[in-house]
C-alpha positions as CSV (number, residue, x, y, z in Angstrom):
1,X,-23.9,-27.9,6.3
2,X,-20.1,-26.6,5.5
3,X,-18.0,-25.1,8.3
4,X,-14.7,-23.6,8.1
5,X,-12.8,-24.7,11.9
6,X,-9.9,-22.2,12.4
7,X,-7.4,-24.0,14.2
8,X,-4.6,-21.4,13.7
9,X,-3.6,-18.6,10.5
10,X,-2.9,-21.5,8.4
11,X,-5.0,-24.1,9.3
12,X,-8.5,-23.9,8.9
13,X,-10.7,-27.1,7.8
14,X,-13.5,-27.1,6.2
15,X,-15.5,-29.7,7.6
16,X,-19.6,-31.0,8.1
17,X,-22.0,-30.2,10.9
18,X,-25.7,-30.3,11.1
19,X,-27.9,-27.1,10.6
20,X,-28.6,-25.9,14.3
21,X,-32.2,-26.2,15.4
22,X,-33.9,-23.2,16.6
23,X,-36.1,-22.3,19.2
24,X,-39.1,-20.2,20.2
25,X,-38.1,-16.4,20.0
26,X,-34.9,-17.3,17.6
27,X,-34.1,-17.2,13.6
28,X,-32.2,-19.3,11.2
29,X,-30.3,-17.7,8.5
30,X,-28.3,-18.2,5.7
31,X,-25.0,-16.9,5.1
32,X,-24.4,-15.0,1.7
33,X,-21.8,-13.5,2.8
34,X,-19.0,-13.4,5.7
35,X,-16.1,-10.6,6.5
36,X,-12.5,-11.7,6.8
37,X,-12.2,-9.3,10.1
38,X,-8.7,-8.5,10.5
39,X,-9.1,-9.1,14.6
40,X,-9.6,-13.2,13.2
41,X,-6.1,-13.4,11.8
42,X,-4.4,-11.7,15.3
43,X,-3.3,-15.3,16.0
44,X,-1.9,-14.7,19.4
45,X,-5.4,-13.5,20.5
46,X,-7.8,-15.9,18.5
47,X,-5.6,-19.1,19.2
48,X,-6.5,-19.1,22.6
49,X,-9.9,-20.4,22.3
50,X,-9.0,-22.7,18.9
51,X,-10.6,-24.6,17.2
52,X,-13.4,-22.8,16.7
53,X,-16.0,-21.5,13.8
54,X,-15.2,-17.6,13.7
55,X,-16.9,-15.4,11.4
56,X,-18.5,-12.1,13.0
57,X,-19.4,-9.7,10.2
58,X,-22.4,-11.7,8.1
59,X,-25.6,-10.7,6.5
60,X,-27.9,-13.1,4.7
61,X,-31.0,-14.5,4.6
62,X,-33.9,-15.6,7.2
63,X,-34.8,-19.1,6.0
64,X,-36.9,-19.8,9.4
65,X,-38.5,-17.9,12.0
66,X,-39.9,-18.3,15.8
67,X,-41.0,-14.9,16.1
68,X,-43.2,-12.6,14.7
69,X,-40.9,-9.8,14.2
70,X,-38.8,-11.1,11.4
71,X,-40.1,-12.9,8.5
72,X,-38.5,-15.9,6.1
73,X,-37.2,-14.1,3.2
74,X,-35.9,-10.9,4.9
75,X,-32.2,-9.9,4.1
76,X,-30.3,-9.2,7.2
77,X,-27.2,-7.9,9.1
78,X,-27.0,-9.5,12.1
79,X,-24.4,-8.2,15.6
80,X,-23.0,-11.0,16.6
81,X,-22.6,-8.7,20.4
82,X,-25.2,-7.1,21.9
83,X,-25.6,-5.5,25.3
84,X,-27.9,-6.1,28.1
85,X,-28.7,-2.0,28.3
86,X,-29.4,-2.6,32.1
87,X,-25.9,-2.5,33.4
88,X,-24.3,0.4,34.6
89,X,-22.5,0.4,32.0
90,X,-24.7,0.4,29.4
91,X,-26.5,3.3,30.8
92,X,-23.9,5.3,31.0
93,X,-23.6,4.9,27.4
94,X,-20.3,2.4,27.5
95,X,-22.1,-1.1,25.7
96,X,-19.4,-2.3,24.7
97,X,-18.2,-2.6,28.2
98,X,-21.0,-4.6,29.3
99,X,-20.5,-8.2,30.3
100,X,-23.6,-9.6,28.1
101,X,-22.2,-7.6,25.0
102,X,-18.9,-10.0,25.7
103,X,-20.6,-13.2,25.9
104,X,-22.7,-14.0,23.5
105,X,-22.6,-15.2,19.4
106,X,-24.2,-16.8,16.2
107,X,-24.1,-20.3,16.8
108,X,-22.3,-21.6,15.6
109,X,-20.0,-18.9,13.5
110,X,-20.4,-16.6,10.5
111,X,-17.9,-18.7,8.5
112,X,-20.7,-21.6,8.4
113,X,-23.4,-22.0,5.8
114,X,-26.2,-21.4,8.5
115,X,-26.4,-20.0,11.6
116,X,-28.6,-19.8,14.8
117,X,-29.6,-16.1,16.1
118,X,-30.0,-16.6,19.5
119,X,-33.1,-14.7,21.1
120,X,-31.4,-12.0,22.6
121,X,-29.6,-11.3,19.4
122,X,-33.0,-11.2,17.8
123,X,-34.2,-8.8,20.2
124,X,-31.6,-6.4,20.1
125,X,-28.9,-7.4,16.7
126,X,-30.8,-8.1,13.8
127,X,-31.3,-4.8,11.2
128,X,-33.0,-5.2,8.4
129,X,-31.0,-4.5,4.7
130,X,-32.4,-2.0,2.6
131,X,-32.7,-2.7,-0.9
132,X,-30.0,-0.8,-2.2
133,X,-27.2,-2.1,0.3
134,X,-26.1,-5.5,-1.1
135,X,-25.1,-8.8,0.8
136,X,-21.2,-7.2,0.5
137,X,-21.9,-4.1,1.1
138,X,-23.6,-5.5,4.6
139,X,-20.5,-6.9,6.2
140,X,-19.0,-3.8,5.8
141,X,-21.3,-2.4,8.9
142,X,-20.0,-3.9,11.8
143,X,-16.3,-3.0,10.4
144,X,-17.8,0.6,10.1
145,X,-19.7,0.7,13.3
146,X,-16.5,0.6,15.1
147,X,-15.1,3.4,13.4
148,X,-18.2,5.1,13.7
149,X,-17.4,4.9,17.8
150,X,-13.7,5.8,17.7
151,X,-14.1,8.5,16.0
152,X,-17.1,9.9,18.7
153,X,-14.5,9.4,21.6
154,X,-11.8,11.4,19.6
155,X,-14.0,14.4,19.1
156,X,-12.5,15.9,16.1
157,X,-13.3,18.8,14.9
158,X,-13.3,20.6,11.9
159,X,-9.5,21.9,10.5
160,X,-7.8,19.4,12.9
161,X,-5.1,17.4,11.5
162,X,-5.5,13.5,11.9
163,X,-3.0,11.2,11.4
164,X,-3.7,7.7,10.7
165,X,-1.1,5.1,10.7
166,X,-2.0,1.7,8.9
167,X,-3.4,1.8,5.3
168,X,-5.6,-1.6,5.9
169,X,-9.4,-1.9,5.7
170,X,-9.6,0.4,9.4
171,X,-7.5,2.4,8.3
172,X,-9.5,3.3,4.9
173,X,-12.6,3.4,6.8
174,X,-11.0,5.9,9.8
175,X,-9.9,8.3,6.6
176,X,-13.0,8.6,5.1
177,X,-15.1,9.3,8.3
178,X,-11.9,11.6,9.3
179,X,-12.5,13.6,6.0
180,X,-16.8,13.7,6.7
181,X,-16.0,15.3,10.1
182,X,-14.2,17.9,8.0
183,X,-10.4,17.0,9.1
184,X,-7.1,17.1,7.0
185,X,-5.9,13.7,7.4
186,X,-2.4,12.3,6.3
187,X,-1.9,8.6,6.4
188,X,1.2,6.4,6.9
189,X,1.9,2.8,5.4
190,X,4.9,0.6,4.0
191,X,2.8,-0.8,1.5
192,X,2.4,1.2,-1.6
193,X,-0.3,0.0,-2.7
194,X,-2.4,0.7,0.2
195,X,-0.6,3.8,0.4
196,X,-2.1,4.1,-2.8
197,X,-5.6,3.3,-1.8
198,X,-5.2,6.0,1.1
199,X,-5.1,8.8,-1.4
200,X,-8.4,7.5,-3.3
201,X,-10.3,7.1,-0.6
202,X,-9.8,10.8,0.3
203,X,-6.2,11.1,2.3
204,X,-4.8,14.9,1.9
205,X,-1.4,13.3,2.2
206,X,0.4,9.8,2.1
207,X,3.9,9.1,3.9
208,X,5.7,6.2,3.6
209,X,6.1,4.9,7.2
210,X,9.2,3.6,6.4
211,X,11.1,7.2,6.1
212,X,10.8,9.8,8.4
213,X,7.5,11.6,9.3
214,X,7.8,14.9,10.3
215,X,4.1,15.6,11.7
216,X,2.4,17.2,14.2
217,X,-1.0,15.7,14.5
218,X,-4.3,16.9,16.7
219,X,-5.2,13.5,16.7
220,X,-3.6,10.3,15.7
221,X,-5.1,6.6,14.8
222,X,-3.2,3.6,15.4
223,X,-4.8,1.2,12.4
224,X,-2.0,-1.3,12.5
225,X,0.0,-3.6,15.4
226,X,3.1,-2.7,14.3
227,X,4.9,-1.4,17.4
228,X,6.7,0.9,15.5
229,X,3.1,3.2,15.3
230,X,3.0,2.9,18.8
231,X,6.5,4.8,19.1
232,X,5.2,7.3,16.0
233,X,2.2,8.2,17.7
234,X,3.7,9.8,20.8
235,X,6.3,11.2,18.4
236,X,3.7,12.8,16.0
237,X,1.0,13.9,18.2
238,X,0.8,17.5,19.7
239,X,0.1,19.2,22.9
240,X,-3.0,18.4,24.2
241,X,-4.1,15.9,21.7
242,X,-5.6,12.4,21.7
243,X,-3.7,9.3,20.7
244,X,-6.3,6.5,19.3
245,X,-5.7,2.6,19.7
246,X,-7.8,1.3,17.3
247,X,-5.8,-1.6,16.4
248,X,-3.1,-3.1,19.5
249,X,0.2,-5.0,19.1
250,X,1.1,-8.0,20.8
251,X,3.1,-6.4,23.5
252,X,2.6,-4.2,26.6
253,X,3.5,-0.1,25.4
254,X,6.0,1.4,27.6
255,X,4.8,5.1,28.1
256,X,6.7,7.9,27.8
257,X,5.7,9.8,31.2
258,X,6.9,13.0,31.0
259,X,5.6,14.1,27.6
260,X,2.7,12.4,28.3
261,X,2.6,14.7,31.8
262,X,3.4,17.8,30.2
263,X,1.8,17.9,26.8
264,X,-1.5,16.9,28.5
265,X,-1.8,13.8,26.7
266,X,-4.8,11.5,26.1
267,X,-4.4,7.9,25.1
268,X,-7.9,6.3,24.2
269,X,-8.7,2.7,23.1
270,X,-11.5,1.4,21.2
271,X,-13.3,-1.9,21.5
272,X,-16.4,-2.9,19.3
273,X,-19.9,-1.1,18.7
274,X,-22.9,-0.4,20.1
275,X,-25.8,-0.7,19.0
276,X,-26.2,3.1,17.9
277,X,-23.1,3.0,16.0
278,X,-24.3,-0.2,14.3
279,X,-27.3,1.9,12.8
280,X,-25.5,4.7,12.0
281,X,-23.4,3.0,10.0
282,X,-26.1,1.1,8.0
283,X,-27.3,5.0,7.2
284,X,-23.6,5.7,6.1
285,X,-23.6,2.8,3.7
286,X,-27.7,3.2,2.5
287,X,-26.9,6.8,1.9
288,X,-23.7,6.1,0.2
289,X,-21.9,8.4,2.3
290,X,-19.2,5.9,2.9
291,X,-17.9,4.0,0.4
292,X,-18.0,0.1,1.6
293,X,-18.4,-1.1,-1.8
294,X,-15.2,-0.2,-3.5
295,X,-12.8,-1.4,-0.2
296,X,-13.9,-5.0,-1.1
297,X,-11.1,-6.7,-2.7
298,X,-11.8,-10.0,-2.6
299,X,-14.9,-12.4,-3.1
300,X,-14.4,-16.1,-2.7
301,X,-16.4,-19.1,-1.6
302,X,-16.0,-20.6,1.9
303,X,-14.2,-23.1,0.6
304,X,-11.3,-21.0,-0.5
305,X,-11.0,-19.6,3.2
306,X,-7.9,-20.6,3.6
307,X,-7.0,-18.6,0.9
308,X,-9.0,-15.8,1.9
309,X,-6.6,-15.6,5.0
310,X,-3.5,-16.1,3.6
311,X,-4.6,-12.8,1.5
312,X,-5.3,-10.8,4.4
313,X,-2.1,-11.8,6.5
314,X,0.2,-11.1,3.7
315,X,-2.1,-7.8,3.2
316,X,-0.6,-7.1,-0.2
317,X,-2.8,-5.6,-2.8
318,X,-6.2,-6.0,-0.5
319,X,-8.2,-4.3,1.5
320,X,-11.4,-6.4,2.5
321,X,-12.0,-10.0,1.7
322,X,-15.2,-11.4,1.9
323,X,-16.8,-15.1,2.1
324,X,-19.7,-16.0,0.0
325,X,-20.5,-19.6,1.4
C-alpha cells in the first residue's frame, strides 16, 4: 500500500509498505478520506518524532474484522486517542489528560491507504457514520470534537461577547459553536479572505488584525500561533474573563501579572477530545447543526500531499484540506 512519510513541511515521500496484519479483537480499514490537521504542519512540534506516517482525522471503510462488534462494510470515524477511563483523571472527567489517551494510534497513520485499529481503539474509538454524513464530512469530527471541549471549559453564556483571533479552520469551527451558545462574536485575521469566510459562517463582526482592535471581550479564543494574539488577548479581554489557548506559538508567553491579578484573570488551554465530545460532534454534523461540509476547501489524492501542505502553510484562500487516498 501507499504511504505518505513526513519528514518535515516540505518533504513528505510517498513511498510502499505492506498492509498491516490484524489481530484478534482489532479491524482493518480503508482510508477514503484523511484531514490535513493544522497541529501536522506545526513543524517545530511534529519534527521531533520525524519521519513518520501522520494522519489523525480519517474515516473509511472496514475491509476486515476480528470482532464481532463491527462488521466489513461499515463506514467509520475512527479516534486515533482514546483514554483508559480508569485513571484519576479520567474519572474526574479530564481524558485527555490521561496517559493511555497520549500513547496510542492507527498503525501505521491516517495518511496511508490502510490502517490497523488497534483493540483498544476498537473498544472505545470507532463510531459508526450515519448515512447522511459523508467520508468528508467525517474528518471534520475530531477537528470539531475539540471545539466542542473548549468551548465547555469557557462556559459562555448567552449575550457574552467572544472574540476569536485566527480566521483558519478552528477558528471557523470556534465561531459557529460561539454563535449556537447564543454569543456575539467578532473575529480577527490578516487574511481577507478568511476574514471573509468569518462573516459567512456567522461572525457578527470582522477586524483586520492588522489595525487596531479596540475590543473588550468576555471571552477570547486564540485560533492562531501568532504571538501577536497572545499580546491581543490580554489586551482585549475584560475583567473577570477567560482567555482560551486553543492554538500555542512556538515560544514561552510572558504574563502580564498585575492585570492578570487584578482583573481576576483566567487563562485556559485546550488539548484534544474525549470521547463525549467526539459524539457530540458526530450529532452536530448528522443534524447539520454545524456546517463541516462547506469549510472543506480542498480534495486531493494522497499523492498530491505535498501539495496539500504546502496549501495549508501558506493558508491563503483555504480552510480544510482533505486526502482521499
Amino acid at each position: 500500500m501507499l504511504v505518505a512519510k513526513y519528514y518535515n513541511n516540505h518533504d513528505i515521500r510517498i513511498e510502499e509498505m505492506p498492509i498491516p496484519k490484524i489481530a484478534a479483537g482489532e479491524i482493518l480499514v480503508k482510508v477514503h478520506a484523511s484531514g490535513i490537521c493544522g497541529t501536522d504542519v506545526m513543524e517545530w512540534y511534529r519534527i521531533k518524532k520525524a519521519p513518520r506516517i501522520l494522519g489523525h482525522e480519517i474515516t473509511g471503510e472496514i475491509v476486515e474484522s476480528r470482532v464481532k462488534k463491527y462488521k466489513v462494510g461499515q463506514r467509520v470515524f475512527v479516534s486515533h486517542h482514546v483514554p483508559c477511563n480508569t485513571c484519576k483523571y479520567c474519572v474526574a472527567g479530564n481524558h485527555t489528560a490521561c496517559d493511555t489517551l497520549h500513547q496510542g494510534n492507527y498503525d501505521p497513520g491516517g495518511y496511508s491507504e490502510y490502517i490497523r485499529i488497534p483493540k483498544i481503539n476498537v473498544e472505545r474509538g470507532v463510531y459508526v457514520l450515519p448515512d447522511n454524513v459523508s467520508y468528508e464530512e467525517g474528518t471534520m469530527i475530531e477537528p470539531l470534537a475539540c471545539t466542542v471541549r473548549a468551548l465547555r471549559l469557557m462556559h459562555i453564556k448567552r449575550e457574552q461577547t467572544v472574540l476569536i483571533l485566527g480566521c483558519g479552520i478552528s477558528g471557523i469551527l470556534n465561531i459557529q459553536l460561539a454563535k449556537l451558545k447564543g454569543a456575539k462574536v467578532i473575529a480577527t485575521d490578516i487574511n481577507k479572505y478568511r476574514l471573509e469566510q468569518a462573516k459567512e459562517f456567522g461572525a457578527d463582526e470582522v477586524i483586520d488584525a492588522r489595525k487596531e482592535i479596540d475590543v473588550k471581550a468576555d471571552r477570547v479564543i486564540i485560533c492562531t500561533g501568532a504571538f501577536s494574539a497572545v499580546e491581543q488577548a490580554f489586551k482585549s479581554i475584560d475583567k473577570k474573563g477567560i482567555i482560551l489557548l486553543f492554538a500555542i506559538p512556538n515560544k514561552d508567553i510572558p504574563l502580564p501579572i498585575p492585570d492578570f491579578w487584578r482583573n481576576e484573570l483566567t487563562v485556559l488551554s485546550s488539548y484534544g477530545a474525549a470521547p463525549c465530545d467526539l459524539e457530540e460532534a458526530l450529532v452536530l454534523i448528522s443534524n447539520k447543526t454545524i456546517n463541516v461540509k462547506d469549510t472543506i476547501t480542498h480534495k486531493l489524492p494522497l499523492k498530491q500531499i505535498q501539495e496539500g501542505f504546502n496549501i495549508v502553510v501558506e493558508g491563503k484562500e483555504s480552510l480544510k484540506v482533505v486526502l482521499k487516498p
